[in-house]
C-alpha positions in Angstrom: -5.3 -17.1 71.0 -5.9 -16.8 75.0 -7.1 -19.7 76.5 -9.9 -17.7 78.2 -11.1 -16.9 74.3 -10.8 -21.0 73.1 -13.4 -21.8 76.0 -15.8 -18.7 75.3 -15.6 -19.9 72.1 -16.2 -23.7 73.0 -19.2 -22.9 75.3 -20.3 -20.4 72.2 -20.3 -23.0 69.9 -22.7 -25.8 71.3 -25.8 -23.0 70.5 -24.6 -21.6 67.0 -22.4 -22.4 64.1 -19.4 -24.3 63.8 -16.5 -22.9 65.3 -13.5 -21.2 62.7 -10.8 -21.8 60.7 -8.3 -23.6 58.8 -5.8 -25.8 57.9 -5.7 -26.9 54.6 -7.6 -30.6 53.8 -6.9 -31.9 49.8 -9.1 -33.1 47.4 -8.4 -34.5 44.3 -11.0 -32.6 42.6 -11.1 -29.3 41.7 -14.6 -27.5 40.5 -14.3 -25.1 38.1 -15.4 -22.3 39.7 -12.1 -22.3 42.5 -9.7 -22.8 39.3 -6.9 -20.3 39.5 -5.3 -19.1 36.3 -2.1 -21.3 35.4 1.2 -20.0 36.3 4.5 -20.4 34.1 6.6 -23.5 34.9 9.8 -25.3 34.2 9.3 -29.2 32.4 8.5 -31.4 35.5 7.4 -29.0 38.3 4.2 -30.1 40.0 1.6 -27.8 39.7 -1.9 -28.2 41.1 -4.9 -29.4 39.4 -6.1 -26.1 38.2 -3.8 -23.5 40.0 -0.6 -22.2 40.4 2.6 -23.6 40.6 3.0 -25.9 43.9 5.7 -23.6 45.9 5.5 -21.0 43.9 5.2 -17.5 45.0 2.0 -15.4 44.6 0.3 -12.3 46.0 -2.8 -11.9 48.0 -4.4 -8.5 48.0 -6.6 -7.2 50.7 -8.2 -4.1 50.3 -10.4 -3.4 53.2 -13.3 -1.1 53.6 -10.9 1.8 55.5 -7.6 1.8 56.1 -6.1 2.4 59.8 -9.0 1.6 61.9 -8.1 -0.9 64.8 -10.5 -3.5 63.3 -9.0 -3.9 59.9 -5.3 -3.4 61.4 -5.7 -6.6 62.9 -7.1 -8.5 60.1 -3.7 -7.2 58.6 -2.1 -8.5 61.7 -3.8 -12.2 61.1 -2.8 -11.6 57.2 0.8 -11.1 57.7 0.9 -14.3 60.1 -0.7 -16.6 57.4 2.4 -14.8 55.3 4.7 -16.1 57.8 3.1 -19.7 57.3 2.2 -20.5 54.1 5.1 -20.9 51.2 5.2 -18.7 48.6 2.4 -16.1 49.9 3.1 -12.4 49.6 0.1 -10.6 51.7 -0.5 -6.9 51.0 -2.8 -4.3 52.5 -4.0 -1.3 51.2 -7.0 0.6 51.8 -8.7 4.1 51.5 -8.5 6.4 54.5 -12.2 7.2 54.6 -14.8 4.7 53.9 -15.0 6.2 50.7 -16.1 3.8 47.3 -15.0 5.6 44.9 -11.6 5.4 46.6 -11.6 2.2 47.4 -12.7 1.2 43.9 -9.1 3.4 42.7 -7.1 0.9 44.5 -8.9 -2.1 43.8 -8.2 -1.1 40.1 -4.7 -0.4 40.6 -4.4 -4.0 41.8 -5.5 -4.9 38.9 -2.8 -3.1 36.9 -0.4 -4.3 39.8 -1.4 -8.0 38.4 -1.8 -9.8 41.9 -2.8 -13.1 41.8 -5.9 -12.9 44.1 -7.6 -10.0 44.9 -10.3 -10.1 48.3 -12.1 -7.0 49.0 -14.2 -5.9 51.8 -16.8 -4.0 49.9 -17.8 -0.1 51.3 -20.5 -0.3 48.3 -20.8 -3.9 46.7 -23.3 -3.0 43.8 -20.3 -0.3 42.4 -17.8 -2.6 42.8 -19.1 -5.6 41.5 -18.0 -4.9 37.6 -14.5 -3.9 38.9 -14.1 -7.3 40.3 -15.1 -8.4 36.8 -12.7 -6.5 35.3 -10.4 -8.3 38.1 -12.0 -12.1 37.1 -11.2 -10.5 33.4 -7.8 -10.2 33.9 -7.0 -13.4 35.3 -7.3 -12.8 38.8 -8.9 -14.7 41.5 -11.4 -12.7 43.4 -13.5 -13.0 46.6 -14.6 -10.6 49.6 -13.9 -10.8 53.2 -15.5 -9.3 56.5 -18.6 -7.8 54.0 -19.8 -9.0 50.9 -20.6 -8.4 47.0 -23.3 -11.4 46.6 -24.1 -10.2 43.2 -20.3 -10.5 42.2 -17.9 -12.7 40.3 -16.1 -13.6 43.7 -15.9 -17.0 44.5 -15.2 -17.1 48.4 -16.8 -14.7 50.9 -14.8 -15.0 54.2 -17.4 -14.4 56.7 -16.9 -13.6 60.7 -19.9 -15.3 61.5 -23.3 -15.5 60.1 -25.2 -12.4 59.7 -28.4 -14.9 62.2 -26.0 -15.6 64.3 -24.7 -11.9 64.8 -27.9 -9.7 64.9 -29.5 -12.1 67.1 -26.6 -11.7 70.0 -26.6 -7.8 69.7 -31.0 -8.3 69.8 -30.5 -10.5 72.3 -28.1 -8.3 74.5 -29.6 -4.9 74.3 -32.8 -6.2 75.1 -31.6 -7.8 77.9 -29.9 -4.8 79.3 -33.4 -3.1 78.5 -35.4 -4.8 80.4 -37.1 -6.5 76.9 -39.2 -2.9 76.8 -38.6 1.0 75.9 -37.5 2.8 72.8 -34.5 1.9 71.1 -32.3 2.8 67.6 -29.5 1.5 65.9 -26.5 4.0 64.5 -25.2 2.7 61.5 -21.8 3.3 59.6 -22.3 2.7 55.8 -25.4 3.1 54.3 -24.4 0.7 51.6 -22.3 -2.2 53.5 -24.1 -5.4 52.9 -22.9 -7.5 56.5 -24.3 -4.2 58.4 -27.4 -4.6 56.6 -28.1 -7.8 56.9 -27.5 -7.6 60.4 -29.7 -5.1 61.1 -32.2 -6.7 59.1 -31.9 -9.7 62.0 -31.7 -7.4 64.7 -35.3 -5.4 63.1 -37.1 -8.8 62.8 -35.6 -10.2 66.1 -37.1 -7.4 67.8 -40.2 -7.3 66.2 -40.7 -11.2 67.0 -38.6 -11.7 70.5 -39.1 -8.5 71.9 -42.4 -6.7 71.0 -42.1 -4.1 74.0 -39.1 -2.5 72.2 -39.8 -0.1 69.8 -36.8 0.3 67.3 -36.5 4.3 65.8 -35.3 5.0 62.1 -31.6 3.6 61.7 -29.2 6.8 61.7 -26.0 6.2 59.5 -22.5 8.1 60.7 -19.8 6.3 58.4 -17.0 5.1 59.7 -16.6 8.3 62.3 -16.9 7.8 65.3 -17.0 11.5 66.8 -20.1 11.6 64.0 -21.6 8.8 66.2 -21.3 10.0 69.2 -22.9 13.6 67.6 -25.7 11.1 66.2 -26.5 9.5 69.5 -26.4 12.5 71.8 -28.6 14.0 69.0 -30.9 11.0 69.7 -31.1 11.0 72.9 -31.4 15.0 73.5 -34.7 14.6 70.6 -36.1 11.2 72.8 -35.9 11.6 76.3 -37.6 8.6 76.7 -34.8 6.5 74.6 -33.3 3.5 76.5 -31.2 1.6 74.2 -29.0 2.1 71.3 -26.7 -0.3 69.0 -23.7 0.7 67.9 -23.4 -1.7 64.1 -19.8 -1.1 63.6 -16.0 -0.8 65.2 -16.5 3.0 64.7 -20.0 3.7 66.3 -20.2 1.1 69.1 -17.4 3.5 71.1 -18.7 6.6 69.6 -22.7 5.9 71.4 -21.1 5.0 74.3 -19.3 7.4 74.6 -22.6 9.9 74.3 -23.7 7.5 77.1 -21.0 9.0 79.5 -20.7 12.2 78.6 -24.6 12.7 79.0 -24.3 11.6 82.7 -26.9 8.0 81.7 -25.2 5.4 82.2 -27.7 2.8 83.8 -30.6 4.7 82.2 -29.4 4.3 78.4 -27.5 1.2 77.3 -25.4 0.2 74.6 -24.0 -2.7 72.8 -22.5 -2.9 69.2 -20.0 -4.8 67.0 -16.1 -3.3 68.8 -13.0 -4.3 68.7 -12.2 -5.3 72.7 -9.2 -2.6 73.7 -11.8 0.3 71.9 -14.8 -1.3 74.6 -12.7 -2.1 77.4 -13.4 1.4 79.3 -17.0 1.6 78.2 -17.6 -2.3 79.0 -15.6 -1.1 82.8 -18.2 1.8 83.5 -21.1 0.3 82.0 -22.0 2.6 79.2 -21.5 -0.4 77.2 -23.3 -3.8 78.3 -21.5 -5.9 75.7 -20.2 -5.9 72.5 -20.2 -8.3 69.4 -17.3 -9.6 67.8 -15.0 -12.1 66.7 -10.9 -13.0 66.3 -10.4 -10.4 64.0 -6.5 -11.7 63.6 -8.1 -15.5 62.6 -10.2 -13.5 60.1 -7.3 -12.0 58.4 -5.7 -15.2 58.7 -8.6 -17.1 57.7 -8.5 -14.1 54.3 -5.2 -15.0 53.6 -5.7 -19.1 53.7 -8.7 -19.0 51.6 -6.6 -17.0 49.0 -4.3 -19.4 49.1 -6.5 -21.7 48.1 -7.9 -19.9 45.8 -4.7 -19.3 43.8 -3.6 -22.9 44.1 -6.4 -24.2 42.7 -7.7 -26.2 46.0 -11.1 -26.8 46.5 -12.4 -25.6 50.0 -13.9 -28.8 52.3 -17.6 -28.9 54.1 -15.6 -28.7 57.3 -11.9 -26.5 57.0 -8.9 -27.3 59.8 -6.7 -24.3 58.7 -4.0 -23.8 61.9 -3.7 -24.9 65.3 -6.2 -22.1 66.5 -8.3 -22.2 63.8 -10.1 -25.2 63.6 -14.2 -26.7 62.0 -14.4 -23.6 59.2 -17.3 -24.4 57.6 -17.9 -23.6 54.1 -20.8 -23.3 52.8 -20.9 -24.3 48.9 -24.4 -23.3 47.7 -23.8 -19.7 48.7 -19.6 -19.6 48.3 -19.0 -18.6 52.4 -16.4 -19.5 54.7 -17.8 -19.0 58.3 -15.3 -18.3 60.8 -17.5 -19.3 63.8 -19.9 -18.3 66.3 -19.6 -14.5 67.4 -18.8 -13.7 70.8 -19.7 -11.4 73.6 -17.2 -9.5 75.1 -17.6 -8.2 78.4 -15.5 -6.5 81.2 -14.0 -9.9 82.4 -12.7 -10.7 78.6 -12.0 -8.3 76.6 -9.1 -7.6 78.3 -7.5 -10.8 76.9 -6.9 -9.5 73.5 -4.9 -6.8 72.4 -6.5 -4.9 69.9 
């Protein structure tokens, strides 16, 4: 990690959540409900208190919400370096190639028949997939979510970027600011039934509605995870409200896509944009100002972070109030009433950072 990101992060952190990540702290005890099914060993080998084998080799499967996507490339990036790490981890990645849930829910099963040892999930619809993670508890296998979540599921860990407050108040906070606080605005979606998106723009609907009462927020428009449909939707938008001033992108899809619609309509400085992008994907919109900032996170330390917490999971380990999981991932926080592991404050990119990552 840069050491322009540590300090954003530091100066990030004194108004929002603990900052992320990981290194693994003990505890003797071990609640039931992190207990990983018992592996096979020789007479004498030290297992865990209700995991696998100490050492022994196990598999952590990520299936993310759409495969080949700079955003979830990178959590593969973060998962393959916790591979390199911690002993004994096999990390695999496999997703759809359109955010698809009936696809997704196809691999998740064939996990299942594959037998892995933990099984995380970044739910495209969490209600359909929530008895196919049962199926997965069923068969022995540990299961949690990552970057979106299935609350009303059997998982036991969601890996969370950063709270869903903490999130829809900074992309609130920065569209209205590059607003002026008044004039119409609208937010273009990616699924319809992701639960982090909708929570955030949950936060972002109330934080205008209490912060900002000048702005008023249009119907949420939904393109998937297409960001050509996004920039259709926006231009669409803004050919059908003259007047409209400002426009969220929710997801690593859309927040390109409506800025792109920004400069091809000839408006940047009279419509702005912000969303949740990966930084190399904003760089060029951040440079000409048809973007005024864009929400995110390490996405690598989230992978990472994905891969840990299985880990953990499988070994029977019982995650701590306050996680130190690597060098660059330090103060998770993990949250045992609800079952989340925060990463840590988002962040706003901008011209002069987002240079200073590479995806």
């Amino acid at each position: 990690m840069s050491k322009v990101f540590k300090s954003l992060i530091a100066a990030a952190a004194a108004s929002t959540l603990l900052f992320a990540s990981a290194c693994t702290t003990r505890n003797a005890e071990t609640p039931e409900d992190t207990a990983a099914p018992a592996t096979s060993a020789a007479a004498g080998d030290e297992t865990t208190a209700a995991g696998g084998e100490e050492g022994a080799e196990f598999t952590v499967a990520f299936v993310p919400k759409i495969q080949g996507i700079p955003y979830f490339e990178a959590m593969n990036t973060g998962g393959k370096a916790a591979e390199a790490d911690i002993p004994g981890l096999t990390w695999e990645y496999q997703g759809p190639t359109t955010a698809d849930p009936a696809a997704q829910a196809d691999i998740v099963r064939s996990m299942i028949q594959k037998k892995v040892d933990v099984l995380i999930v970044a739910p495209n619809d969490p209600d359909s997939l929530a008895p196919i993670l049962q199926e997965a508890k069923d068969a022995g296998i540990k299961v949690g979510t990552s970057d979106t979540d299935a609350p009303n599921s059997v998982r036991e860990v969601f890996v969370e970027q950063a709270t869903g407050q903490g999130i829809g108040e900074y992309t609130a906070d920065t569209l209205a600011a590059a607003m002026g606080e008044a004039g119409k605005a609208v937010i273009v979606s990616c699924g319809e039934t992701a639960e982090n998106l909708n929570s955030w723009i949950k936060i972002e609907e109330e934080t205008f509605k209490t912060k900002y009462p000048e702005i008023e927020l249009l119907p949420t428009v939904y393109a998937g995870e297409d960001q050509n449909r996004a920039a259709q939707m926006a231009t669409d938008l803004m050919n059908a409200n003259p007047d409209l001033k400002g426009i969220i992108g929710q997801c690593t899809t859309s927040a390109p896509g409506v800025a792109q619609a920004v400069r091809d309509a000839g408006k940047i400085g009279e419509v702005f944009t912000v969303g949740v992008g990966t930084p190399q994907a904003m760089l060029p919109y951040l440079e000409d100002g048809s973007s005024s900032g864009s929400i995110l996170w390490d996405v690598e330390n989230l992978g990472y972070l994905t891969a840990w917490a299985g880990a953990q999971l499988f070994q029977g380990k019982p995650f701590e109030a306050v996680n130190q999981v690597s060098d660059d991932i330090k103060d998770v926080e993990f949250r045992e009433d609800t079952k989340e592991l925060i990463l840590g404050p988002p962040l706003v990119l901008t011209k002069d950072n987002a240079g200073q990552f590479d995806y």
